[in-house]
Every structure is written in C-alpha cells, then in structure tokens.
N, C-alpha and C positions, 0 to 999 in steps of 0.2 A: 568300791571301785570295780567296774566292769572287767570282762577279760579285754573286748572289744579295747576299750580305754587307755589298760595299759600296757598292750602290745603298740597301738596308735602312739602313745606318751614315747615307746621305745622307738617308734621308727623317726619322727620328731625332733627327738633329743638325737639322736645318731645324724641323720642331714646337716640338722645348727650345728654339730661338733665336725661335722666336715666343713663345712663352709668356713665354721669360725678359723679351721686351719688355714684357709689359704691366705698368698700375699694378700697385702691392700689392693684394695680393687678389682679383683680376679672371681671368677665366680665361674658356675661347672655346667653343662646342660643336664637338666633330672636323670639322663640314663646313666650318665657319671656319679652322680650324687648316690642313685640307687645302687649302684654298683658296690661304691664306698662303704654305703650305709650295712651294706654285709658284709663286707670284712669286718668293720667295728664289731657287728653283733648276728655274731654267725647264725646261732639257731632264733634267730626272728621270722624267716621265712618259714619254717618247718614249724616252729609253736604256732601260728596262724594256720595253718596248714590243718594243725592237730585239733583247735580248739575253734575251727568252724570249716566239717570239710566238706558240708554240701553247701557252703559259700560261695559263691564264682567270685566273686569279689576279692582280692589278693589284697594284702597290707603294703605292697608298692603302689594298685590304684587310690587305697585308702591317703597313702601318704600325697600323694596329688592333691586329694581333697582336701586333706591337713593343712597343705599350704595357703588354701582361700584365708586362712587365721590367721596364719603368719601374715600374709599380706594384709589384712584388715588390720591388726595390730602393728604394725607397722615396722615389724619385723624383718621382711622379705621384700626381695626387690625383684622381680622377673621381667629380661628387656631381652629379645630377640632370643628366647626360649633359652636363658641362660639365669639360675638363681643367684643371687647375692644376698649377702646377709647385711642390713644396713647395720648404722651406729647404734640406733636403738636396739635392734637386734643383738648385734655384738654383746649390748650391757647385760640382756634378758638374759643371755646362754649362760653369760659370767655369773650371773645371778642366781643362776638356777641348774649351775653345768653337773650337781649330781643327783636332780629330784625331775624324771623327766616328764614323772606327773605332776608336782606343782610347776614343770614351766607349762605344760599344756593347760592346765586348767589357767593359767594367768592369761596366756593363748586366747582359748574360750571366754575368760571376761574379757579382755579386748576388744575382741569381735563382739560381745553381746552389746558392749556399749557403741561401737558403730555401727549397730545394727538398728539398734535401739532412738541413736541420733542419726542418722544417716541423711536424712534431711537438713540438718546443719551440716554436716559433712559435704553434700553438695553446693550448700547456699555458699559456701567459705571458697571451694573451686570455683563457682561463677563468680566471683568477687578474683578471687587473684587471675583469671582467664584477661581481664580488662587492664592490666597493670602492665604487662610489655609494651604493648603500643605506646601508652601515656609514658613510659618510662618512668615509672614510680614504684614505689616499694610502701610494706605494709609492717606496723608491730604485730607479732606473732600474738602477740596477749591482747592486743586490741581487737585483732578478726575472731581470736579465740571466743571474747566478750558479747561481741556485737552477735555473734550467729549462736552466742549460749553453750560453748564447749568449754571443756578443760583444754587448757592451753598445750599439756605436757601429749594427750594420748594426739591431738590434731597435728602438731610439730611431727610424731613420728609418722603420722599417715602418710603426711604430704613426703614424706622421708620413700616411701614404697609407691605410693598411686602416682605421685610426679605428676600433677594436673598441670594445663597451663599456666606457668607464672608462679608456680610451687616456689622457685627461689626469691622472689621478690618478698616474703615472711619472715622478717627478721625482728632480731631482738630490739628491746629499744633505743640502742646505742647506734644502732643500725648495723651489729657485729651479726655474725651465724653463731649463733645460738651454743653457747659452749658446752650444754646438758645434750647434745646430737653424737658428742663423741666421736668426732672423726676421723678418717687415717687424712696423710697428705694430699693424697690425689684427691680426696673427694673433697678437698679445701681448694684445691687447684681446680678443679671441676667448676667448685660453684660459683669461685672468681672469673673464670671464660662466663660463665651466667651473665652475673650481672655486667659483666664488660661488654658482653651485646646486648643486654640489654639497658644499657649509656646511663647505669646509676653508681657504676663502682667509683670509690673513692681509693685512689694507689696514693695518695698522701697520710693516710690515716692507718691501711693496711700493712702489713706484715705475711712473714712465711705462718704463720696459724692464726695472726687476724686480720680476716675478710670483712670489710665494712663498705657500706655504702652510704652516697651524699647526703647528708642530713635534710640538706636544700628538697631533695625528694621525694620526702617520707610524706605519706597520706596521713592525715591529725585524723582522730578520733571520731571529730564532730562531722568531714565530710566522708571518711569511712561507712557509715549509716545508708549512705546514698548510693554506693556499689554493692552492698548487701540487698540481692533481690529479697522481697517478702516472703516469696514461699514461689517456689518452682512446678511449674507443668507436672501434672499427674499423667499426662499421657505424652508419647512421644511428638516430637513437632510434625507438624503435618507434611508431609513428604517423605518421611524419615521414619518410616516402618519398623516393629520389632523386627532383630536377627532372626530366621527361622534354618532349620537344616532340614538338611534330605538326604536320603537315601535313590541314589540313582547307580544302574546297573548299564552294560553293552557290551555286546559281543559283535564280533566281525561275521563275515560269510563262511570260516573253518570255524567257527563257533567258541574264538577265543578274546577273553574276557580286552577291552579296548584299555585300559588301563595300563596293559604290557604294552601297548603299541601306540596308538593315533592319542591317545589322551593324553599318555605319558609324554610321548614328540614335541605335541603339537601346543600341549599347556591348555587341556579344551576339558568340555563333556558335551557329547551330541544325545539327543536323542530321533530315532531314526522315524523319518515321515516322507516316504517315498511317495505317498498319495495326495501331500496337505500343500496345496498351492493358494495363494493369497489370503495367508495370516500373519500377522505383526504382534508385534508385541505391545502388551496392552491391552487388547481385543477385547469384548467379554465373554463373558462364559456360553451368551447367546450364540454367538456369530461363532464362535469355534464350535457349536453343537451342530449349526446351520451345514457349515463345511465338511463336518465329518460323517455326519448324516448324509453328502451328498456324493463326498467321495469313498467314503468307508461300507458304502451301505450292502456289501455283501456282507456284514456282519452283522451280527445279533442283537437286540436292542439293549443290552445288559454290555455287552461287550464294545457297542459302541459309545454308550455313557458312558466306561470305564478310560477311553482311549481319548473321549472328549476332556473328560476332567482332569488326563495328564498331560496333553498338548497345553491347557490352560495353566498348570502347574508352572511347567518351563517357562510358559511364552512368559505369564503375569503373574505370579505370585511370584516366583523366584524371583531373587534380584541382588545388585552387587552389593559383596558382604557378607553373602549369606555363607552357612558352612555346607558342602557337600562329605559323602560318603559314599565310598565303594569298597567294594570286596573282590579279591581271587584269591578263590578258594577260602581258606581259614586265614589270610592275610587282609589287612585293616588299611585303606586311604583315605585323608583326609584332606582336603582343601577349600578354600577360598571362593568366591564366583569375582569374577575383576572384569567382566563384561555384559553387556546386552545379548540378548538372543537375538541371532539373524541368522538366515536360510543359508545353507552352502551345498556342496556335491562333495563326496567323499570316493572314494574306491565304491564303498556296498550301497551308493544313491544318494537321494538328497537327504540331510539332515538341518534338525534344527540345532545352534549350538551355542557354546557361553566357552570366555575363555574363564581360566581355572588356575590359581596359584597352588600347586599339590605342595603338600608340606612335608613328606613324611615317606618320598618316593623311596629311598633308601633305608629305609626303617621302618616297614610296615609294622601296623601295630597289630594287636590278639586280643579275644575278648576279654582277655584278664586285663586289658588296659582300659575297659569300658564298663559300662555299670551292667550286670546281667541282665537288665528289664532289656537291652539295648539286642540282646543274645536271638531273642524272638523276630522282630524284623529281618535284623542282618544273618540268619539261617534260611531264611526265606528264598529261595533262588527263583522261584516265579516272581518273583519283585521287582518291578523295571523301576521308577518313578514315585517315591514314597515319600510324605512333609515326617520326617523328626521333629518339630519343633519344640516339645516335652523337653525334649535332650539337648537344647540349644547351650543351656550353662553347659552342664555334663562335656560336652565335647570343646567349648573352651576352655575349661582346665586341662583337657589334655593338648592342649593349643596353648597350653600356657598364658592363657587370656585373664582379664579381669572379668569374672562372669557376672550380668547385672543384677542375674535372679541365684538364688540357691539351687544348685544344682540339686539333682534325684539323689546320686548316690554316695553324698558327703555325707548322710544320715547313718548312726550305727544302727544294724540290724537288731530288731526287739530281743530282747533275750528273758524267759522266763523266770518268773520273782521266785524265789524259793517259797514254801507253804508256809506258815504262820501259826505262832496257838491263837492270833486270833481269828484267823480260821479255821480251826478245829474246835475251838467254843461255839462259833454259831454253828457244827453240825452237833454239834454235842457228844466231842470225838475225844479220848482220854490227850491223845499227842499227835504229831504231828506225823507221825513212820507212814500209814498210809498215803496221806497225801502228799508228801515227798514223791513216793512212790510212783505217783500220776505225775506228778512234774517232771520228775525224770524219766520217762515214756514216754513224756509231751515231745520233751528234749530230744530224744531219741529218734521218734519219729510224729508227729503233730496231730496222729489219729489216737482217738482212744475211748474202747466200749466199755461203759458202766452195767454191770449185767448181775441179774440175780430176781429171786423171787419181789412179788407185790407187797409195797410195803415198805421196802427197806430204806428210802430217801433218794432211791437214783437220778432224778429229776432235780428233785431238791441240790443234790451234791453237782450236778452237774452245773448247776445256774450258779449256786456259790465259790464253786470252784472255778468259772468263765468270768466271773466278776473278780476274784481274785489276780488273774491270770491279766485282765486289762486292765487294773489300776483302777475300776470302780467307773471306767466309762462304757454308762451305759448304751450310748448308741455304736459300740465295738461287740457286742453281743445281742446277735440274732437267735430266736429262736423257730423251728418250726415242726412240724408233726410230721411222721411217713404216715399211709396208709393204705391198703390193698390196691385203691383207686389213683396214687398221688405217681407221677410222672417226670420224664426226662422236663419235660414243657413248665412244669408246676416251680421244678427245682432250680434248674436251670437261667432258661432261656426257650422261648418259643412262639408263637405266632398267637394274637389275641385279635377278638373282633371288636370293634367298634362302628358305632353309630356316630353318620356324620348325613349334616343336611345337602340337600340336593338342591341348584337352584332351581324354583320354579319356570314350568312353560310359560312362554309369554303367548299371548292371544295373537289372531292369526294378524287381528290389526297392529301389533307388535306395541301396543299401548299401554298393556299390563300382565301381570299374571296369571295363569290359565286358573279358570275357579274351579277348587275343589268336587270332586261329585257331590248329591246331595249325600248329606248324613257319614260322611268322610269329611275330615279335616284334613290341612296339607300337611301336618305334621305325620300323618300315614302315609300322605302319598310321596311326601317330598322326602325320606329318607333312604339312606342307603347303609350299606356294609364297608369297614379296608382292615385291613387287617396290620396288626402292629406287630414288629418284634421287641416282646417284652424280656426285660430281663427280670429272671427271678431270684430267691435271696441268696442263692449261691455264687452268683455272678455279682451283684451287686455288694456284695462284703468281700469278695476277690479283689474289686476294681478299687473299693476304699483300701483294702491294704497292698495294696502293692504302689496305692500313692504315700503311703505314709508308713513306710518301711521301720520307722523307730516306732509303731505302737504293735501291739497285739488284738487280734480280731479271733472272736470266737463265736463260730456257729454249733448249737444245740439241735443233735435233732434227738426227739422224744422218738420212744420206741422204733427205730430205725429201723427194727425187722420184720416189721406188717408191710413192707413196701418191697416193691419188688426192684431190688438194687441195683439188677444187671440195668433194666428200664431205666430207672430214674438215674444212676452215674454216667450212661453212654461211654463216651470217647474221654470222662474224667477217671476211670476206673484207673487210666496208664501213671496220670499225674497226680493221682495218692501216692504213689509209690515213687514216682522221679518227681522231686519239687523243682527241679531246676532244667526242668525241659519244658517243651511248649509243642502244642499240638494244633491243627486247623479244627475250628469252631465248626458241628455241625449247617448250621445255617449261615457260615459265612461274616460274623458279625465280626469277625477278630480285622479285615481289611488288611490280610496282607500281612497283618502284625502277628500274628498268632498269639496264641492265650497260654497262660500254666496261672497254678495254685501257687502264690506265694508261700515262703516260709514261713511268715507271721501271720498266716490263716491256720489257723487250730480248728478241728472238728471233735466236739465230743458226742458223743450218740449213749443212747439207754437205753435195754433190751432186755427185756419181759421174761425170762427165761421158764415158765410156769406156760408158755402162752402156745400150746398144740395145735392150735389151728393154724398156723403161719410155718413156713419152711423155715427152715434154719437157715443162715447166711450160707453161700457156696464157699467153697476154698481159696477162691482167688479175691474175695471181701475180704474175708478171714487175715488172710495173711499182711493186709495193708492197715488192721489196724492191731491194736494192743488192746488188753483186755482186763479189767477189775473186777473182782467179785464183791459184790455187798448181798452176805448172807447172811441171813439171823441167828447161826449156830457159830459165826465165827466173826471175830473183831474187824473193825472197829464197830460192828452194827451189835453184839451180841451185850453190851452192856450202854446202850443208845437209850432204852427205853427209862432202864433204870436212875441212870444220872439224868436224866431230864426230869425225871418226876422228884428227886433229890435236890436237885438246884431250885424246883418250884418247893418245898414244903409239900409234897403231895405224897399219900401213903403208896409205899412200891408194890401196891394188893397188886396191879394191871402187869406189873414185868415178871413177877412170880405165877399169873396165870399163863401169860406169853408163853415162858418156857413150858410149863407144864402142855400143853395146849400142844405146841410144835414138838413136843414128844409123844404125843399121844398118833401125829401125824408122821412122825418116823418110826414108830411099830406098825401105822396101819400099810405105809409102802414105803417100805427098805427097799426099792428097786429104783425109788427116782426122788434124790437131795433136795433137789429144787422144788419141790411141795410143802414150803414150810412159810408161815405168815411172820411180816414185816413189822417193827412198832411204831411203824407210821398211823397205824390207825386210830393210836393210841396218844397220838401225840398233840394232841387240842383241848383249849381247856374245858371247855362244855363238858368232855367225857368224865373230869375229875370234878367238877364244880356242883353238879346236878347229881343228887342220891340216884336217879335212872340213867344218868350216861352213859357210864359201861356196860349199860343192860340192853340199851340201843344197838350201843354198834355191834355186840357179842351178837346181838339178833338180825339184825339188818344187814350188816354189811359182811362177818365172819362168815356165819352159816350158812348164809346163801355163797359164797364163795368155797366152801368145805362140800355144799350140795354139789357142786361143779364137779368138783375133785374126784369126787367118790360117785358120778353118775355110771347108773349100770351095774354098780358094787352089792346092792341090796344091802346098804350098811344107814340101820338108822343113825343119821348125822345129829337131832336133839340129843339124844343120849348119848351118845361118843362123846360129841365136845362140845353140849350144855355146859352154860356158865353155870350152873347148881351145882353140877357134877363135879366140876372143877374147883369149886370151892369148899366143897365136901371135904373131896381127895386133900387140898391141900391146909386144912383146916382152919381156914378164911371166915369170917363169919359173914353177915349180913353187912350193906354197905349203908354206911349213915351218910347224912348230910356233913359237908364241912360247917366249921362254929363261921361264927361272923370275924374272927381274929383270924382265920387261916383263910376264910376270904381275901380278907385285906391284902394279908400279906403273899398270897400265891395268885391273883388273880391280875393284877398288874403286872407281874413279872412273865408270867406262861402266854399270855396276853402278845406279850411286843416281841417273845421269844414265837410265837406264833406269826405275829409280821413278818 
C-alpha cells in the first residue's frame, strides 16, 4: 500500500462517514464536506503535506478526484454541486466503515469494471432514455442481460448517474428493488417518478412498496429492440467535444474585468476595437483576410497570433464550453450560455459570450487544480488560451460527470524500493547501496554516478532506470554529452530540411521549365525550412507529464565532456524547482510555459579520471546528488570477485585487480581516482581463452596506465606487467579451462554478460 493510497483511503472513508451522518436526503456542498472531513481526521492535511511536499496537488483536490469512483461505483450522488451518499453507498461505508482502504480499493474495482464495460453502461442509458415517453418500464435484470452487465453494480449506477428514464429499472414484480436500501424520501421520490411518468400502480403500492403497472412492463423479447448495437465512437455531428479556455481582461485603469463588467454583466468579451464585419463562424481564412487589413500596423507573427484568437472566440468556442479566469492568485470558473456577437462597452467595441460564473463568491486557488494547470494560469501575457487537456480536470471541480479521465486523478509515480534482485544483476552483496540512490532519487530526482574507468557506472545507471520504471523500456532514454553536444542537441532547437520546390512552368505556361543540361530538377528544384525539433529531453518531459503515474528516466553517459551551462539553458532553474515553469527559449511552450516533471528522473555518469574536461561548475553541482563507485570501496571492491565465483572461474583476475591498483596508489598518493574498474574483467572471453587476460592486461590496461604516467618517465611494462604481477602474487601460469568447467561457466557468464 502506497502513502499516496492510504492517505486517499483516509480522506474517502472521512467524506462517506460524514455524509453517511446526515438526515435522509440531505447532502453538503464539497467545501462542507471538506471541512467535516478535518475535524474527523485532523492530521490528514499536515501527513499529505509531510509525505509529498513538492506536491501542489493537496489531498482535498485528490479527494475531488476520489469522488469520480464513488460516482462510477455507484456510490455517490452529486446534483447542483451538492454530494449525497446513495443506498448503495450507504451499504458500502456500513460495510466497510472501519477499513478505509478496503472500501477504496472496492471503490477502484467498481470503477474498473465501469470502465472496463462502459459501453454497456451506455447501451442500458440509451435504452431507458426511450421509456418516459412510451410510458413503460424495464426488469432491471432484463436490461442488466440484454447489454451483458451484472444486474447488482448497473442498479447502483443508475442509482448516482440518474440518466434518463434511470427509474423506469425495476425489479420484476415491478417493485424498487429492495437490495437499493432506501430512506423514505427517496421511495417518495421515486413514486412522484413513476407518477409522471403514468406507470405507477397506487393499488399495489405502499409506504415502502413502490410498484408499477404490470400492463407496462417491456418483455424480454422486445427489450432487444431498444438496446442500440453499439453506439457512435465519435460525438454526433453538430455536437462538438467540451473544450475549455483560459481567457483574461482588463479595463482602461488596468483592472482585471472579472471584478466588474464580467461579474455584472454575466459576460466575457474579448476586446477588437479594429475587427468590423466578422461573425461567428467565419473561417480562419476570412479572419486572417480582416486582420491583415485592419491590424496591419502589426507584425506578421503578431498578427497571426491575434488572427488565431479572434477565430478561437468567434468559432471554436461555443455553448457549454468551460471558461477560466484569474485575479491575481484567485481562480473563476464558468460556463459559455451564448453566441459571440459584436457590442460597445465603456473601453470600445468588443466581441462577447454571455457566461454562467459558478464560483463568483468562492474563488478557487491552484491547490483546487491540477499543478500542470499552475503554468498557463501564471501566465499573465495570456489573453485567449484552448485548455482542452483540462476539460475533465475542471469538471470535477464543477462537480460534473467528466466523460474522459481527468489529468490529475492519477497518483503521482513514487519510487519502488531497490531489490536483491537488483543487486544480483550488478553483482552487489545487498541492497544498502542502492537504497541509497533511491533515496536521493526521492529527495531530489538528480543523481551523478561518478568514479574511475571501469567500475560499471553506465551499466548501474541503465539497471538502476530499468528498475526505477517497472521494466518499461520506452520510459528510459538514453544519450551521450560531448565537447560538441548543445542546448539544440539536448533540448529543442531549429533543424534544416529539404523540401521540393515546385517547378517553373514554360513561358507558354504548358509545362515545366526543363532542367539545364547535365542538372536534373531534383538540384534545381530544391529548397531549405527549417524545423523546431524537439530533443530527447523535451520529448520524455512531455510523455511524463502526461502520464504522471509512471516514471521516466533519462541517462546521460558521461555528462561532463559537455559543456552544461550550454546544453541546460533556462533548465538549469527547473532542476532545482520542479514545480515551477519557465518561458521556453524559442517560444514552443505557447503561452503554456514548460517545467521538468517530478517523475522525470535524470541520472548522469562521470569519468572522474578524465583531465581533459572541466569539472562541473557549483551551480550543476549543487542540483544534483552524487555516488561514488570506486574500486577500493563497496559495493565495487568485491564486484570482481563474486562474479568470477558465481561463474566457477578461478579469482587469479580479482587478486591481480587489487594488487595492480595498489601498485597505482604508491605510484600517486596525490589523486584516488587513478585506480582501474573490474569492468574490464568482466566478460567471458577473458576467462575462457588461456590468452584472455593477457589481451586485455596488454591492450586495454597498459595503454590506459601509459595515459596515467605520461611525462613520468615510469616504465609502465614493468610496473604493472601482468608477469610481474603474478610473480609478486605467486600466481602461476594460466591454463586453459577443462571441457567440464566450460560447460558449466560458459552459459552462465554468458547471459550474465547479456
């Protein structure tokens, strides 16, 4: 169980146990409920507080999003921004009133299984939609049947979602359903139902049985026939998804319209003292035509910019949709309840929509909204902006039925603890290390693997990011710095491509111009445009911050051959503040501005051996955390040996190792980091072949030990000769493995080499 989980579980079980107190029928609006829910459980606010406090996300908005469950489960009732607990509900809390993580997890299968059917869920609404008119009534276990559902979880749906015709579902006697568990009112309630809608039977009913005319009940066999097949994948045509916006105004004293004409009037204008004959409707054409004509002491970047938000209001928006505004750190939200048409105000002509504000008296704070939401609405150059992303998002705080899953119902990723079997494939005694890294991760989501050549830093980094995301590998990017590698490289930045050009046509306008001789038109016909590309740091930004429950991990190998002020830019600020947002060098954020999610992990590897490169400045420094894997100390210092143990392979190569890098801490006691890795060592070629270790001791060691000692006048053969060294440690000569220790260490060293 998560922390996330069962703080959620707590705030949950606190709501259902207020609600379940009140009379029958009464129900509280969520800022009462939220209220309640802390007196019940006073330190729930402050434990969420403590156990995620670079969150913006508070466990009162979480508990919003809680309630999507409730209401899918059938739990929950929400009608004019007021929660009720239905009968089904009532049973659950009884059921569950002191485990408030098994009632959530009962919650969560609820929902999964309406989620899962949710297409019979709607087939069963369009089926009872048709039943008022005809004045007819349905078995609840018959539509249950016919659309493929269990009878018991669809009964409490229709209990919370209330579709049309929801009470026409009745039992087969044609009573309310006595497993709904009702108070009186809601039996009185559903009696006024069926009494307009001209099926009730007052001969057969009673003060707790509500029945209806038998004579009306729809049979089985023509039931089939009001069960549509399968429902529209997209919306009907006329009938556009919901979309939201961000729109902003100020008057002529420069004060936000929201206090004033918005608020009055029940409006949102946007202002176009220049834009004479446009409608609504237009297209994008004919609004570019107009603004181009009256705009055009402006810039061509700035009159696209004012063309595409004329076009916004006039036609894309429309009634239904949700608006948002801001003054200052205060939150409004409303409704769009009319067409765009031209008017005059005090500060000129405007274009404008009337507007249901919901929320005048209660402005809401970004802790009532999902933090992605924190970056636009900071924005104060922002007139005219599509939210559409946050379309669910902002219906739950509208207390709506939202059609898609909202952004921020999702628990934030939280790092898996380390594993021994993760420390088997490094071939690490235990786990204390890598603990170690995951709580640093925890801490802050930067973290440098750093030490001599050798020691597996690369390796542990890609093991430890595969750990980290549950084994999905397209959540782990890798890429290289280098002297040459750039803000453009890393980032985002400008790329060229080749695009054709159409050819000239002949002066007789009959075809296209012919080539010169000995030039094709693929030379002459081509041209340059230049793209803005995103690079892999932006591109594994944008997948986690849509999918906030995983974790995403970027590798960069040797991170300090690159020159980092260059390549970070304007991300150097948002390593260190993950929950701020900055304007994108080139513009690409639109208004929205950018940050580094939380569940973007960076680890980096660095060379520490490696003099030709600068060292990291102070202000890199201090944004990330740092690891040592070094060959004189754990978990690397016994690496070599247990891996040659677990193969059946003699440990001649781990007792040369040590010997070897002692020999290179007498020759310079002035700098640690000059000591070699048993990475080099760790392939099976070197143990399998009688010249293996005579290879790499020649090839790859001593030309790396020549590096070390250039300018020393120190013969390197004889220093740290593998003869020498086997002398000293009275090693003999290396045989060939038998054909039996083949067998048995060549498959194993093999896939531990995979």
């Amino acid at each position: 169980m998560t922390v996330a989980f069962e703080l959620n579980a707590r705030a949950v079980h606190g709501a259902m146990q207020v609600l379940a107190k009140l009379a029958a029928g009464h129900g509280l609006p969520f800022r009462e409920v939220w209220e309640r829910v802390q007196e019940l459980d006073p330190s729930l606010k402050a434990d969420w507080a403590e156990a995620f406090p670079d969150l913006s996300t508070t466990v009162r908005t979480k508990l919003r999003y809680e309630s999507i469950n409730l209401g899918k489960a059938g739990w929950l009732r929400k009608t004019g921004r007021t929660w009720r607990l239905t009968g089904p509900g009532r049973q659950a809390f009884t059921a569950y009133e002191g485990d408030p993580a098994a009632l959530l997890n009962r919650a969560y299968e609820r929902y999964g299984y309406w989620s899962a059917e949710r297409a019979a869920f709607d087939r069963a609404a369009e089926a009872l939609e048709t039943l008022p008119d005809a004045n007819q009534w349905v078995g609840l276990a018959d539509l249950a049947r016919v659309v493929g559902l269990e009878e018991e979880p669809l009964g409490a749906w229709l209990q919370s979602g209330r579709p049309t015709g929801w009470h026409l579902a009745l039992g087969a006697d044609g009573e309310v359903p006595d497993q709904l568990v009702l108070t009186d009112a809601e039996y009185d309630e559903w009696r006024t139902l069926l009494e307009e809608s001209r099926v009730y039977d007052p001969n057969a009913s009673g003060a707790r049985a509500v029945r209806a005319l038998l004579a009306r009940r729809v049979q089985a066999a023509e039931l089939q026939d009001l069960v549509p097949e399968e429902l529209p994948a997209a919306a009907p045509e006329g009938k556009p998804r919901r979309r939201a916006w961000l729109i902003r105004g100020t008057d002529a004293r420069g004060t936000t319209l929201i206090r004033s004409l918005w608020r009055e009037k029940g409006v949102c204008t946007l202002s176009a003292d220049r834009l004479p004959g446009l409608n609504e409707g237009d297209r994008p054409e004919r609004v570019r035509e107009v603004v181009d004509l009256y705009y055009s002491d402006l810039s061509q970047s700035r009159r696209t910019e004012t063309a595409t938000v004329f076009h916004a209001f006039l036609s894309r928006m429309g009634e239904g949709d949700i608006v948002v505004t801001t003054d200052g750190d205060q939150i409004y939200l409303g409704e769009v309840r009319g067409p765009a048409v031209s008017t005059v105000t005090g500060d000129g002509a405007v274009l404008q929509r009337l507007v249901e504000w919901s929320n005048l008296d209660s402005p809401l704070t970004m802790d009532d909204l999902p933090e992605a939401l924190a970056g636009p609405l900071g924005n104060p150059n922002t007139g005219l902006l599509e939210l559409s992303e946050f379309t669910s998002d902002l219906e739950v705080v509208l207390d709506e039925d939202p059609e898609q899953t909202p952004t921020g119902s999702v628990d934030a990723a939280e790092l898996p603890d380390a594993t021994q079997e993760l420390a088997d494939e490094l071939t690490m005694r235990d786990t204390e290390w890598l603990q170690d890294c995951v709580e640093l991760l925890r801490d802050r989501p930067q973290l440098i693997l750093h030490g001599p050549p050798g020691t597996g830093k690369t390796f542990a980094a890609l093991a430890l990011a595969r750990h980290l995301t549950a084994g999905r590998s397209a959540n782990v990017q890798l890429v290289q710095f280098h002297p040459a590698y750039s803000y453009e490289d890393f980032f985002e930045g400008f790329r060229p491509r080749a695009v054709p050009i159409a050819p000239e046509k002949t002066k007789g306008g009959s075809g296209p111009k012919t080539a010169p001789a000995g030039k094709d038109l693929s030379d002459a016909g081509s041209g340059i445009v230049f793209d803005l590309v995103p690079g892999p740091l932006k591109t594994l930004a944008e997948e986690a911050d849509k999918n906030p429950g995983e974790t995403y991990v970027l590798v960069i190998d040797e991170i300090n051959r690159g020159h980092l002020a260059k390549i970070f830019g304007e991300l150097y600020f948002l390593l260190e503040y993950r929950r701020e947002f900055v304007h994108l060098l080139y513009g690409s954020d639109k208004g929205r501005r950018f940050r580094l999610p939380r569940n973007l992990v960076i680890l980096g590897t660095m060379n520490t051996t490696d003099r030709t490169i600068a060292l990291m400045d102070a202000a890199m420094r201090r944004r990330f955390s740092f690891m040592e894997l070094h060959p004189a100390r754990g978990p690397v210092a016994t690496v070599l040996a247990d891996w040659l143990g677990k193969r059946k392979f003699t440990k001649d190569a781990a007792r040369l190792l040590d010997a070897l890098n002692e020999r290179i801490e007498r020759a310079r006691l002035d700098d640690r980091d000059f000591r070699i890795g048993p990475s080099y060592f760790m392939r099976p070629a070197v143990h399998t072949h009688p010249k293996g270790l005579d290879r790499v001791w020649r090839h790859q060691i001593l030309p790396l030990l020549k590096e070390l000692h250039w300018g020393d006048d120190v013969d390197v053969e004889s220093e740290y000769g593998l003869e020498g060294l086997r002398e000293e440690l009275g090693l003999g000569a290396p045989t060939a493995p038998s054909e039996e220790e083949l067998t048995e260490s060549v498959p194993a060293a093999r896939g531990a080499a995979e």
